[in-house]
C-alpha positions in Angstrom: -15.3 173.9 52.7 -15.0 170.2 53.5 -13.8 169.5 50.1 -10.9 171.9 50.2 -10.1 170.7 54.0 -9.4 167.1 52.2 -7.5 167.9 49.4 -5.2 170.1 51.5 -5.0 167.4 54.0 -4.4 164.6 50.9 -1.6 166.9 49.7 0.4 167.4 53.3 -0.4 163.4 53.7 1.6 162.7 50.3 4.4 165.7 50.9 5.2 163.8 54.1 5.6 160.5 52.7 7.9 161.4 50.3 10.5 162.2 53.2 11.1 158.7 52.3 12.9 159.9 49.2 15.2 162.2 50.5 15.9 159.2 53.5 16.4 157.1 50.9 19.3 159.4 48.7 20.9 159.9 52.2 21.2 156.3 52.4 22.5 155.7 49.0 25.4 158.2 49.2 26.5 156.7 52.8 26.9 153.1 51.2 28.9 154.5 48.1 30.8 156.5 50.6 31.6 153.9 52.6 32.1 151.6 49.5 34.5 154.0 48.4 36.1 154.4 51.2 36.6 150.7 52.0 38.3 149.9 48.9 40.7 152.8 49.4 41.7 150.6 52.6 41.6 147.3 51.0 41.2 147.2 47.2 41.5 143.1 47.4 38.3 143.1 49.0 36.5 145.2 45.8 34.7 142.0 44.3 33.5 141.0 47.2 32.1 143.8 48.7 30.2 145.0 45.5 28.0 142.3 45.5 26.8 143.6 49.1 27.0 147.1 47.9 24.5 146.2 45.1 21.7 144.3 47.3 22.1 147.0 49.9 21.4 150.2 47.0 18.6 148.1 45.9 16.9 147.0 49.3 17.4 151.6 50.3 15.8 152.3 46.7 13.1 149.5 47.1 12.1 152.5 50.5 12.1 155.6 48.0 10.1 153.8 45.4 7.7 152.5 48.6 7.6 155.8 49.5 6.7 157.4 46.2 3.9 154.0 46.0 2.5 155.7 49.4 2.5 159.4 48.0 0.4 158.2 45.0 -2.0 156.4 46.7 -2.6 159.0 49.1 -3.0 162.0 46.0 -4.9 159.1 43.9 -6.6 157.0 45.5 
């Protein structure tokens, strides 16, 4: 009984971390958005403004691939 007790609290612990991952796409499709968005306003500005767009989509996917690390631990390790 204690066995099953852990392996159904392993799997809850690792479904809950991967709320990370849907954080995470929630994230990504507000910076597009607002990418998109800003150089409908001001298409000048594109050049600039994707280098930020880039580090900002890789620093919110750096959280879902944390997030997923977390999940696999908990299942695995």
């Amino acid at each position: 009984m204690a066995i099953d007790t852990a392996l159904l609290a392993k799997d809850i612990g690792a479904g809950l971390a991967t709320i990370g991952v849907a954080g995470a796409g929630v994230g990504i499709g507000n910076l597009f958005g607002s990418f998109v968005s800003a150089v409908g306003r001001n298409p000048a500005a594109r050049d600039k403004m994707f280098r930020d767009v880039l580090l900002g989509f890789a620093l919110t996917e750096a959280v879902a691939l944390y997030a997923l690390v977390i999940a696999f631990l908990i299942l695995f390790g």
